[in-house]
C-alpha positions, 0 to 999 in steps of 0.5 A: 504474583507480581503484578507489572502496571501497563502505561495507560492508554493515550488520551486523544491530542489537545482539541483541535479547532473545527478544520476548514473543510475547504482547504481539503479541496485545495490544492498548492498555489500552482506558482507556488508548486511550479517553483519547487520543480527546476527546469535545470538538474543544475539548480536543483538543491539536494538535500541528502545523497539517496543511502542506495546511490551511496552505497552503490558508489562506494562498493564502485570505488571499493570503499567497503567491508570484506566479509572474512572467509575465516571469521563472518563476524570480522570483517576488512577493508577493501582498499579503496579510496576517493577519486578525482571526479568523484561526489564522494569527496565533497564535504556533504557525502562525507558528513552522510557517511559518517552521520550513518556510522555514528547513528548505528554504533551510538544507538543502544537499540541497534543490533549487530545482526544486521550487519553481522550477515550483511543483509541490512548493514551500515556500510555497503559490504561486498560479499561474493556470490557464495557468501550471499547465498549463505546469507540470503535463504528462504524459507521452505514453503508452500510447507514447512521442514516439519510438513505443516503449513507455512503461514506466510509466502517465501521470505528471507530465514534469517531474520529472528521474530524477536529482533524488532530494533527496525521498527524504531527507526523505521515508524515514528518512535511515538506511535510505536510507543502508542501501538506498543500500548494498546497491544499490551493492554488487551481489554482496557478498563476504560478510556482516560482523559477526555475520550473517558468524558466524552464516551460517559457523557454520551452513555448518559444521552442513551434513550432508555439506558440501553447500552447496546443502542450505543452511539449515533454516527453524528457523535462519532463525526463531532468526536472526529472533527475536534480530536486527531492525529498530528498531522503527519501524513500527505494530507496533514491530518486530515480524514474522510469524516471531516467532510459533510457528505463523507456517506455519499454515493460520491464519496464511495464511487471516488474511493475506487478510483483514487482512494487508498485502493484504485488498483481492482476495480475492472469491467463487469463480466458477462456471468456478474452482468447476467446475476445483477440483471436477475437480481434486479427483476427477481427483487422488485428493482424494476426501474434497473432490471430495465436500464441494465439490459440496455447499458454500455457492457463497457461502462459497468465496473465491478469490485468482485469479492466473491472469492473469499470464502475459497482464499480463507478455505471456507468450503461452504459457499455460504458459511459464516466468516466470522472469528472471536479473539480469546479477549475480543467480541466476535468480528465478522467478514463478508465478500461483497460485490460491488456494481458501478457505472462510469458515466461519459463525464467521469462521474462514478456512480454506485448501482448495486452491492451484494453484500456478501456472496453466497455462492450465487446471486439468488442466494444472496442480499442483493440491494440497488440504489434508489438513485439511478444517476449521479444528478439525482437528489442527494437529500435521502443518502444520510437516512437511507440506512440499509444502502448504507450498511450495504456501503459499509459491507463493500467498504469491510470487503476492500479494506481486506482486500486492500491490506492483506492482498494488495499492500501486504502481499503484492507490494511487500511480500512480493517484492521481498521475494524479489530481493531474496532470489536477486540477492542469490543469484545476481553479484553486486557487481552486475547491473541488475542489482545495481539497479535494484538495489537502492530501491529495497531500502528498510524493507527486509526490516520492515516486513519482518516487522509487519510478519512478528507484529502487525499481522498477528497482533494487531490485523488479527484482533480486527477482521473477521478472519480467524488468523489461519484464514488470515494467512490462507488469505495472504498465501491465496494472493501470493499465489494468485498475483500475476507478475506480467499481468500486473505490468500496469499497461496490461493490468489497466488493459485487463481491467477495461481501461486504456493503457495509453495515454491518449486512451485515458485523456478521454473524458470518461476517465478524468477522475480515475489520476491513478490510471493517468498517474501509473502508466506515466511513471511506468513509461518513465521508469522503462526509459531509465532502466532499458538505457542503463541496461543498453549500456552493458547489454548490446541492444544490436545483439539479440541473444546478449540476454539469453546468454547472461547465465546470471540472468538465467538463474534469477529467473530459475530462483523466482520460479522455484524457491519464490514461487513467483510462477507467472515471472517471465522468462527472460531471453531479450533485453526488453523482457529484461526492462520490463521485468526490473521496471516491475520490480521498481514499480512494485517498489516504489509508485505502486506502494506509494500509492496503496500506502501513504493515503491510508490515514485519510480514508481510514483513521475515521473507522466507521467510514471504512472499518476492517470489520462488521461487529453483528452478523450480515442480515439473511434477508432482503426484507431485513436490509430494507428494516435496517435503521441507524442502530442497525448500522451503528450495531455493524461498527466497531463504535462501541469496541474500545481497543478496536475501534483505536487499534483500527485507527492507529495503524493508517496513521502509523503507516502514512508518516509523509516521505522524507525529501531524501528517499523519494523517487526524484532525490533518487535520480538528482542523487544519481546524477550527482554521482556522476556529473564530475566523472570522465569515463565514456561510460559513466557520462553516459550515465550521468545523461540518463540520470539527468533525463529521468529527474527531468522527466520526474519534474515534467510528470510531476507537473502533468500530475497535479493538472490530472489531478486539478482537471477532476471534477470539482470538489474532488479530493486531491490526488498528489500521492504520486508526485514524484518528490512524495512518491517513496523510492522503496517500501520504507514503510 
């Protein structure tokens, strides 16, 4: 047999002088960032028209393809033309246009599929409500035509697992090269270059030569700080490693609030307050089994994983999650719950983990901080290692919860659903999915991508879950996700904090900008949508709505064939804004902010790895044993194509958005259309596009003193700026 030699894993980059770690604390020059935003949409610079506001113009002026009803394959112009008054005819418009045509019929890697069904196609094509429905299908689900269980949540049918051409216009075409890589060669023989020098020079430094003893944390941290990725991300490079107390209670109490995932912590409940109390007394913590009792119910927040076992259908409360890939080590899960206390300055402070939730408390390893505030010496967190395993249990709980529920499924997933039912029931022509519409750019593509790929090659080498409870865990959340509860003045509300903005300026939550940040943009977001909707809806005729037969059927659609139970019912014109502002929010600021810090917080993968690599301890009394190559054992240190996969894959995500496709070129894009136009109506539009870029401007100024006003020493929190703030899942 001929065997095909695999290209050779990548050596790390060039050596990477030792970064300053004050500079990840600061922010841009404020005149300097004051600068960038005009206080006239006049002299704003547009870089390049936003592809959905193009695409929207021109089926406007019917400069289109027709699909033809007798040959799908063939298509025919519309017959339309450019306009006095419109952008179109400008020299930049033009050249976007043309760009776009050439860039797909050029490129060998593209496929005509796409623009064959009109579902992600070059140029806008109208089809009629009959054709879209023929084109845009779900898939059966909860099961499948042949009964068996469907593995992920409603989707778009069509779209073949092996066609994988938009990843490489949709990811950098290096680090797909580099993925490619490693996914092929599944159990490498070594490492090359100087990760081969360093990982043998460090075998050599083993006391005894025992290799299971592997490495100390500290040479994972020195690896870290002279051996990176380019910088290509918000936070140019950098990682949480690269900070001396990247351990800390601190560092660990700021990741919920405005890390990578800021969207689940919420007020303790009274039955969790009930078992931490018990935990505390049963286990000898008499200092918290004390304070608790007399603590602000309303100070104490929980991340509660404690519903694991029931999403993957693990009947035992307390059987093992663990899983082993025919190539891999066995990898193990665990649902931690987590205990906080929100002080009135705003520091965070870690309580109490139970490491993995076994039904109850009394059955589970439950451990407290031996420091009870957030001013107590910090000189003990480096060697306190069982407290630290136990902060590493938490982080492996959040790193599932975060990607597999809360990016994948109710960002991706869920939006895409969206796209599906809109596409099947709204025609191109009504202001429903003219709003939406520029907004689901690249994200058929991409998560048809993220379903043939990156789940079942990659996530599934690097959790504890076997692939079935992987997708039992996804379709657990699908199903779970609750569209009106997530509306983010209900959901900050449900989870124990103000859901105005007078109520978040409150001291207590200055370090919290998510909050500060999303309720913002959804408020601004609603103004833009309920005033483009006022100009086709009557607002003084209150049945306009419940009379939109289209409108009707799109709720019918999400309903049944997405299984989006919770979307609302839509009879009124505010039900309307609120329903199409959660759409663009899913979109646009929520997935901005659960993807695009993923490289800071998890490309130093023993700060947060997806995975524990030795079973949780059984006992209390184990935990308080543990020492460093207890913790160093729980790490994927020594699991060569893991340990890469689970640091490539945030920085691949976390490529920086492109000045054209963020929120703010979306709105300037917008404007532009119209600024020149005579109609009545496409003025008013015109004003609205300018008051929303303006407001953007004015938010984006509000977000970075949110941000400059948390306690010092902080991690900047610019995600949310609206000019880096993605206008649909691009990624």
């Amino acid at each position: 047999m001929v065997t095909i030699p695999l290209p050779p894993l990548p050596a790390p980059p060039p050596y990477t002088p030792r970064v300053d770690v004050k500079a990840i604390f600061q922010h841009d020059d404020e005149k300097k960032f004051l600068s960038t935003l005009p206080t006239r949409i006049q002299d704003a610079p547009l870089p390049s028209f936003d592809p959905g506001v193009l695409n929207n113009e021109l089926l406007n002026l019917s400069i289109y393809q027709k699909l033809d009803p007798d040959d799908p394959t063939k298509t025919e112009d519309a017959g339309g033309n450019i306009t006095k008054g419109t952008y179109a005819g400008t020299q930049v418009a033009l050249t976007q246009l043309y760009s776009r045509i050439e860039q797909r019929y050029d490129d060998p890697c593209y496929s005509t599929y796409f623009d064959v069904l009109a579902v992600e196609p070059t140029l806008p094509r109208y089809i009629n409500l009959d054709e879209k429905k023929a084109s845009y299908k779900f898939t059966p689900y909860p099961t499948l035509e042949d009964g068996s269980q469907a593995q992920f949540p409603p989707h778009l049918d069509h779209i073949p697992a092996q066609d994988d051409v938009a990843q490489w216009k949709i990811f950098s075409i290096l680090g797909i090269a580099e993925a490619t890589v490693l996914l092929q060669k599944v159990m490498p023989d070594e490492f090359l270059g100087k990760t081969k020098d360093w990982i043998l020079s460090k075998e050599r430094e083993v006391v005894a030569g025992s290799p299971q003893t592997g490495l100390t944390i500290q040479d994972v941290v020195d690896y870290n700080k002279h051996n990176r990725k380019s910088a290509t991300d918000i936070a140019r490079g950098e990682n949480l490693g690269l900070l001396d107390d990247w351990y800390s209670d601190r560092r660990f109490a700021d990741q919920q609030l405005s890390g990578c995932n800021p969207t689940t912590i919420k007020n303790i409940s009274d039955e969790r307050a009930h078992e931490f109390v018990k935990a505390a007394k049963d286990n000898g913590y008499d200092k918290w089994a004390a304070a608790l009792p007399k603590a602000d119910r309303k100070s104490l927040f929980i991340q509660d994983n404690s519903y694991f076992r029931e999403a993957i259908g693990v009947k035992d409360p307390a059987g093992e999650m663990n899983h082993k890939q025919a190539w891999s080590d066995l990898n193990w899960a665990c649902g931690s719950v987590s205990l906080f206390q929100l002080h009135p300055d705003g520091k965070l402070h870690p309580i109490a983990i139970c490491i993995d939730y076994l039904g109850s408390m009394d059955k589970s390893v439950t451990i407290f901080n031996k420091r009870m505030l957030p001013t107590d010496p910090t000189a003990g967190e480096k060697t306190d290692w069982a407290w630290r395993y136990a902060k590493t249990c938490a982080q492996v709980s959040d790193w599932l919860v975060h990607e597999l529920a809360i990016h994948l499924t109710n960002a991706h997933l869920i939006e895409e659903a969206v796209i599906v039912a809109t596409n099947r029931t709204i025609p191109m022509e009504h202001i429903i999915y003219r709003i939406l519409s520029p907004h689901w750019y690249k994200t058929l593509s991409l998560n048809a991508a993220a379903r043939a790929s990156l789940v079942p090659q990659v996530i599934a080498d690097i959790i504890g879950f076997s692939p079935d409870q992987a997708f039992a865990f996804i379709r657990h959340s699908y199903d779970n996700f609750d569209f009106v509860g997530n509306y983010v003045p209900h959901d900050l509300e449900s989870r124990g904090f103000p859901a105005t903005e007078e109520g978040l300026n409150d001291p207590r939550y200055k370090n919290y900008p998510y909050a500060k940040n999303m309720l913002s943009l959804w408020e601004s977001l609603r103004t833009y949508v309920k005033s483009m909707l006022e100009l086709c809806y009557d607002k003084n005729d209150p049945n306009a709505v419940a009379r939109d037969e289209y409108v009707k059927a799109w709720v019918n659609e999400v309903h049944t064939a997405a299984h989006i139970k919770t979307f609302p019912t839509i009879t009124t014109i505010d039900e309307l804004t609120d329903a199409i502002t959660m759409c663009i929010h899913i979109a646009s600021p929520f997935h901005t902010a659960v993807n695009y810090l993923q490289n800071f917080y998890q490309s130093f993968v023993v700060g947060r790895p997806p995975m524990l690599c030795s079973p949780p301890p059984k006992t209390l009394a184990q935990l308080r044993a543990f020492r460093e190559a207890d913790l160093v054992a729980a790490l994927p240190i020594n699991r060569q194509r893991e340990w890469l996969l689970a640091a490539h894959v945030p920085w691949l995500l976390s490529f920086k958005v492109e000045s054209d496709r963020s929120l703010l070129n979306y709105a300037l894009s917008q404007w532009s259309v119209y600024k020149k136009k005579e109609r009545e109506q496409d003025k008013q539009v015109r004003d609205i596009s300018e008051l929303f870029y303006l407001d953007l401007c004015r938010l984006a100024k509000k977000f970075y003193y949110n941000s400059r006003d948390m306690d010092p020493g902080s991690i900047p929190y610019m995600v949310l700026d609206p000019a880096s703030t993605a206008v649909s899942i691009l990624i």
